[in-house]
C-alpha positions as a Python dict, from the first residue, in 0.01 Angstrom:
ca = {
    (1, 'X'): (0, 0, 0),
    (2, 'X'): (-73, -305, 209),
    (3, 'X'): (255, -371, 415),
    (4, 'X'): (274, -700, 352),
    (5, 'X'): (220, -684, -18),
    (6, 'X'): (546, -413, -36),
    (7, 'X'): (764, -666, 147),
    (8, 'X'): (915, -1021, 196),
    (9, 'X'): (1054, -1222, 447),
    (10, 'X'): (1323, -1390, 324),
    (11, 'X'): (1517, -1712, 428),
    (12, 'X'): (1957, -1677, 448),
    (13, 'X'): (2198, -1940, 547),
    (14, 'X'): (1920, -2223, 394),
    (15, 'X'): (1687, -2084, 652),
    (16, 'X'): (1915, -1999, 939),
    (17, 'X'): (1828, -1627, 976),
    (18, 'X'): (1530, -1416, 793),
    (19, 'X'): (1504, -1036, 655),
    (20, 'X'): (1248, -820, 642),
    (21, 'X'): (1321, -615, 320),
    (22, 'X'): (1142, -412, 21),
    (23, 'X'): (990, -624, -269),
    (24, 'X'): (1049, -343, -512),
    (25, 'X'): (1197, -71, -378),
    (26, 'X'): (1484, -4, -247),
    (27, 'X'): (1767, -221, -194),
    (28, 'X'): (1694, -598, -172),
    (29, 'X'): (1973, -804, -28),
    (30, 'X'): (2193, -1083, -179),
    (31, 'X'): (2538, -1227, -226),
    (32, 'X'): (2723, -940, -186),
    (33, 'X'): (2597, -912, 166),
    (34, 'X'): (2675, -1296, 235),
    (35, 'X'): (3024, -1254, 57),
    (36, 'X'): (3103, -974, 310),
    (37, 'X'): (2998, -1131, 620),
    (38, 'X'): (3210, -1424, 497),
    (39, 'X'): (3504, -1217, 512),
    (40, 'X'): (3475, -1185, 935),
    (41, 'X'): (3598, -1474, 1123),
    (42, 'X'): (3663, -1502, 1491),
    (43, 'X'): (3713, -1753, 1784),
    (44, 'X'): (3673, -1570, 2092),
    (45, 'X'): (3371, -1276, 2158),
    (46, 'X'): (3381, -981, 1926),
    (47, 'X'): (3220, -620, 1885),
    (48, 'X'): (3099, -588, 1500),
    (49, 'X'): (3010, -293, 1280),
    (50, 'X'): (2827, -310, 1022),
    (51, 'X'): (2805, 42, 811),
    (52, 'X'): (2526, 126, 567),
    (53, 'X'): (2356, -208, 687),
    (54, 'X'): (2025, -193, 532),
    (55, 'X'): (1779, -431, 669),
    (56, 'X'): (2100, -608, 809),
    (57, 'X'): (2162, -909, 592),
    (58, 'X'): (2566, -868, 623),
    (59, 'X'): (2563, -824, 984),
    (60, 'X'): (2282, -1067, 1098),
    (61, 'X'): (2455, -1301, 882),
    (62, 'X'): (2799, -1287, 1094),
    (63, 'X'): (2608, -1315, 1400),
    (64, 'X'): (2386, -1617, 1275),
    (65, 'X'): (2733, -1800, 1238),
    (66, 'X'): (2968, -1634, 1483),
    (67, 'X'): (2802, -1726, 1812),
    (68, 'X'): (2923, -1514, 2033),
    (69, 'X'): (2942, -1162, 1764),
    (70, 'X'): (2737, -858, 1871),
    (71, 'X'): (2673, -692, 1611),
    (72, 'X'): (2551, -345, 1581),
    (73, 'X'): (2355, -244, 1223),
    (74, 'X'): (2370, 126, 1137),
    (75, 'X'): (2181, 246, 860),
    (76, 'X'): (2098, 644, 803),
    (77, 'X'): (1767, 585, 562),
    (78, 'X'): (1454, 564, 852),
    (79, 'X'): (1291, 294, 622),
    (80, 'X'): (1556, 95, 642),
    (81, 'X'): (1615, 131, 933),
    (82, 'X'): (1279, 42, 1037),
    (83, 'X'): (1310, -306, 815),
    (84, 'X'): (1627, -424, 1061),
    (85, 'X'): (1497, -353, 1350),
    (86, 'X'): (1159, -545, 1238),
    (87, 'X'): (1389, -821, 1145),
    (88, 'X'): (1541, -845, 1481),
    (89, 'X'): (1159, -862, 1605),
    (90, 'X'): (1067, -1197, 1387),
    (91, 'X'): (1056, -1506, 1629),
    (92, 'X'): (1259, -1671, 1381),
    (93, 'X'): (1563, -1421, 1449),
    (94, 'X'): (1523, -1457, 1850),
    (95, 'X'): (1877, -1606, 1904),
    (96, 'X'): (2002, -1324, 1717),
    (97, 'X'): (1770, -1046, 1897),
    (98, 'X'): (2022, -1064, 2216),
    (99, 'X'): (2303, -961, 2015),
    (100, 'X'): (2213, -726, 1736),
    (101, 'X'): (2098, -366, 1753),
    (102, 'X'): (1962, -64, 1521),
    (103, 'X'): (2130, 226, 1533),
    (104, 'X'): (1982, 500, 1251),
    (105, 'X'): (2289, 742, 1201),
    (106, 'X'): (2439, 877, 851),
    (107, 'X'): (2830, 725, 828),
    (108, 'X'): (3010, 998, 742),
    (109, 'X'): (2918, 1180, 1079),
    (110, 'X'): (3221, 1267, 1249),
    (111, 'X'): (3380, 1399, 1635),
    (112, 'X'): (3092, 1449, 1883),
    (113, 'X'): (2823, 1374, 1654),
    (114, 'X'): (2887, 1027, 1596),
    (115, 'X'): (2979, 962, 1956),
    (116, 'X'): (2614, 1081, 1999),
    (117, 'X'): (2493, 847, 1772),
    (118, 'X'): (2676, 566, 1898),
    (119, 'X'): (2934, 529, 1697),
    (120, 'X'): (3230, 526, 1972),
    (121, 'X'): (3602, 598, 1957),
    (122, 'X'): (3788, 216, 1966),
    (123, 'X'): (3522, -29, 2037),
    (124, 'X'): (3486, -207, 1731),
    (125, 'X'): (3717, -547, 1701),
    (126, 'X'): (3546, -565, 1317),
    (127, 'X'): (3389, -302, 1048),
    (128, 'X'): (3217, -425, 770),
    (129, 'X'): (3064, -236, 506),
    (130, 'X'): (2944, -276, 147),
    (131, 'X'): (2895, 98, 34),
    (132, 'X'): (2726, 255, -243),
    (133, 'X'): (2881, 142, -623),
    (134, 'X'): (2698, 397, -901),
    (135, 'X'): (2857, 666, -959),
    (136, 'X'): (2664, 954, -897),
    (137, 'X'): (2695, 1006, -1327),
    (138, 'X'): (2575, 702, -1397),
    (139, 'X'): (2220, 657, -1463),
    (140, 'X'): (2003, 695, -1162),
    (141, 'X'): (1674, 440, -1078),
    (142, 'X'): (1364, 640, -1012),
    (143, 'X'): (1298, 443, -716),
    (144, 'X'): (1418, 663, -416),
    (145, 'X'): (1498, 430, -185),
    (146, 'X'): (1729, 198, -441),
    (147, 'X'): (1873, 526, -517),
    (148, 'X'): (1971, 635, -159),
    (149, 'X'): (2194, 297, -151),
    (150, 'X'): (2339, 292, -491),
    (151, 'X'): (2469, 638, -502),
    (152, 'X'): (2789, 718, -422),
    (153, 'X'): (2938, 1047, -401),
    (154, 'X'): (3307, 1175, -476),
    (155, 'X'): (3451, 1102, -145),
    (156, 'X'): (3266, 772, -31),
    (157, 'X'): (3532, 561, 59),
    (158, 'X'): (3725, 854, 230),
    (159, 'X'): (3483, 919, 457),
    (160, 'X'): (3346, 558, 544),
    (161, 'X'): (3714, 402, 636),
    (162, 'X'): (3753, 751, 806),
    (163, 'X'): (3451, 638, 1019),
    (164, 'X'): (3571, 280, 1068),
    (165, 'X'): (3941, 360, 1140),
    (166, 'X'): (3774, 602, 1458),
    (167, 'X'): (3522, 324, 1578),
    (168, 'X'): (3776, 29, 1571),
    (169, 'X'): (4023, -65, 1787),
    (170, 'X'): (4370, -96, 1676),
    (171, 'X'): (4451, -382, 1508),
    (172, 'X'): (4065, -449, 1405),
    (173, 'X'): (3977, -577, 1081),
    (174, 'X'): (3786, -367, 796),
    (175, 'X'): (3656, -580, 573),
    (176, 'X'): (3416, -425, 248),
    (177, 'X'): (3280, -523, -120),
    (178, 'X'): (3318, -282, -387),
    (179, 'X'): (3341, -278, -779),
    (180, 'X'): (3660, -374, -903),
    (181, 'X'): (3693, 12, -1050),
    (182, 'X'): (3707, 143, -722),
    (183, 'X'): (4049, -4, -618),
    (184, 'X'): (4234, 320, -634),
    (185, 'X'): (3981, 505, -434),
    (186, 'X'): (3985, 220, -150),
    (187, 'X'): (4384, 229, -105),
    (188, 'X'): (4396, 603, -122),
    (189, 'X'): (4097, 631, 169),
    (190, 'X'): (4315, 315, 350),
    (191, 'X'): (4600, 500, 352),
    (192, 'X'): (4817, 508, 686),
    (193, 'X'): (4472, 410, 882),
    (194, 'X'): (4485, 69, 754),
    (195, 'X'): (4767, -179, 648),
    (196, 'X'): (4813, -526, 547),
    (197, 'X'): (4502, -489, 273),
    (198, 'X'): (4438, -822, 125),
    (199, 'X'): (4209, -794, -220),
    (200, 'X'): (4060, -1061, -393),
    (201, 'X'): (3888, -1012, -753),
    (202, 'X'): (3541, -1195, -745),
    (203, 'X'): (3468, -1353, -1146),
    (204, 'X'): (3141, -1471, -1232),
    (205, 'X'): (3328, -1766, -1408),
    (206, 'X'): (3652, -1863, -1570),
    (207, 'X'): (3766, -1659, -1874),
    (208, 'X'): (3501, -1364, -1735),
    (209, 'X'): (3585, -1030, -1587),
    (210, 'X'): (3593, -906, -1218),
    (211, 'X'): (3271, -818, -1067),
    (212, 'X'): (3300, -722, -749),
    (213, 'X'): (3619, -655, -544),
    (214, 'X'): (3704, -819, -166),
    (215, 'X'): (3903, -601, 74),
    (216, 'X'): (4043, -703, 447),
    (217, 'X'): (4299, -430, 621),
    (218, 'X'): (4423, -466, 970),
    (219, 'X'): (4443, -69, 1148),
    (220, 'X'): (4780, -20, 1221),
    (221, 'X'): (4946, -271, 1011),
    (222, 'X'): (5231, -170, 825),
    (223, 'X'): (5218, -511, 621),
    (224, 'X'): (5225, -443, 229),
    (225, 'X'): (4894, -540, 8),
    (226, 'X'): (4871, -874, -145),
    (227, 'X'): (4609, -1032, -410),
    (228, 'X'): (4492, -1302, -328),
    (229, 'X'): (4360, -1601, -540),
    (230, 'X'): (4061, -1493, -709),
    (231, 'X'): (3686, -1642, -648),
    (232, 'X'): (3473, -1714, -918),
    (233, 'X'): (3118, -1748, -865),
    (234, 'X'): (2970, -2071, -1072),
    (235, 'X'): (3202, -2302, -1263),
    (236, 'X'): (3251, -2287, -1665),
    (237, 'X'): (2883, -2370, -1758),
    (238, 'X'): (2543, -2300, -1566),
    (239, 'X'): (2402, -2097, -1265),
    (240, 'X'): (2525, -2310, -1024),
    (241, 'X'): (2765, -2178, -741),
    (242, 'X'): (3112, -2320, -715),
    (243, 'X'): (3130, -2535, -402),
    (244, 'X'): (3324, -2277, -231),
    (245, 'X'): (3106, -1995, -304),
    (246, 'X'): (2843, -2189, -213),
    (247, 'X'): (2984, -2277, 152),
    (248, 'X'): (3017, -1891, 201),
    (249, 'X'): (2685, -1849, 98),
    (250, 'X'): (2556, -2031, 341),
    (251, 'X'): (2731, -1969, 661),
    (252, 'X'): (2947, -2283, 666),
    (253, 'X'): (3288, -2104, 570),
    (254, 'X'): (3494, -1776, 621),
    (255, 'X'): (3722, -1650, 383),
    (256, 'X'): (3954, -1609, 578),
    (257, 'X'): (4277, -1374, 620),
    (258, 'X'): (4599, -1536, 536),
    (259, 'X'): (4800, -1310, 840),
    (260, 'X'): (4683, -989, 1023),
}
């Protein structure tokens, strides 16, 4: 198939940054990759991680609005890969180009292996990562690709934060998106790697359930969990976003930690 009938180049941040990414197949960025680069917030240089990147909407998206962020996009499918590191080569994305980087490594590598890849010990001030949500029961799409980045297997979240607890230094941030049914799994792979969780419950509107789930921890903290207020998506009636949703959306807000 002609490449440029299989894929888009889409406009984030009202134009800010662009992504190369699948028109069908596969997994096609959106808010959950602008709600988790929300969650990063900085005032001085920092070294971010962005796990199971994709074509590198999340990360790009920190960078595009943290000035001085490098961010580093690792992604283990080769296709996807491959869409990053073409999005890093658009003239649109040359301010970003400087401070971004492809590396194509699975997560849940581990010792020498990910240093090889790397994926050092302590160098990471931030980690975020929005991992697979289907449960490997659940219905699976036949497209291969989609499947790869949906699918999640029993011990997801152990290994992932096991992987961001090595690569960060102490006190760095994790920050992820998750179903809201995966809670228990996320504090018990947290465990003593990660304190100070802060969890916010993401509504599509007033009077609706929980969608997605918001997670910050601090490695090393021994501060107890807190919810916080929860975020609801559009107001009572239409598709609108809420003001504040919509600020995140578009790179002119962090949600930001209330301590570390």
């Amino acid at each position: 198939m002609d490449r440029a009938i299989s894929e888009t180049v889409d406009a984030f941040h009202r134009g800010q940054f662009f992504l190369v990414q699948p028109r069908d197949g596969g997994h096609r960025a959106g808010m959950d990759a602008m709600l988790l680069a929300a969650l990063v917030d900085a005032d001085r240089p920092v070294r971010v991680a962005d796990l199971g990147a994709g074509a590198g909407a999340a990360g790009l998206a920190v960078a595009a609005r943290l000035v001085a962020a490098e961010v580093v996009l690792v992604e283990r499918s080769a296709e996807m890969a491959d869409y990053a590191r073409r999005t890093l080569a658009l003239d649109e994305n040359a301010f970003l180009a400087a401070r971004a980087q492809v590396i194509e490594a699975d997560v849940t590598l581990r010792g020498k292996a990910r240093i090889a890849a790397g994926l050092l010990d302590d160098h990471f001030h931030h980690v975020i990562m929005n991992p697979p949500f289907n449960d490997g029961r659940d219905r699976k799409t036949p497209d291969a690709l989609k499947a790869e980045a949906h699918a999640m297997t029993d011990d997801l979240f152990e290994s992932w934060i096991r992987t961001a607890g090595a690569i960060m230094v102490p006190g760095g941030q994790l920050s992820l998106i998750a179903r809201p049914q995966s809670v228990g799994d996320i504090l018990a792979a947290c465990g003593k790697r990660f304190g100070g969780l802060e969890l916010t419950l993401v509504h599509p509107r007033p009077g609706e359930d929980a969608i997605r789930l918001l997670v910050t921890a601090i490695k090393g903290s021994r501060a107890r969990a807190r919810f916080r207020a929860p975020l609801f998506m559009h107001a009572d009636e239409g598709h609108a976003f809420s003001p504040f949703v919509d600020d995140l959306n578009n790179g002119r807000a962090a949600y930001r930690r209330t301590s570390r």
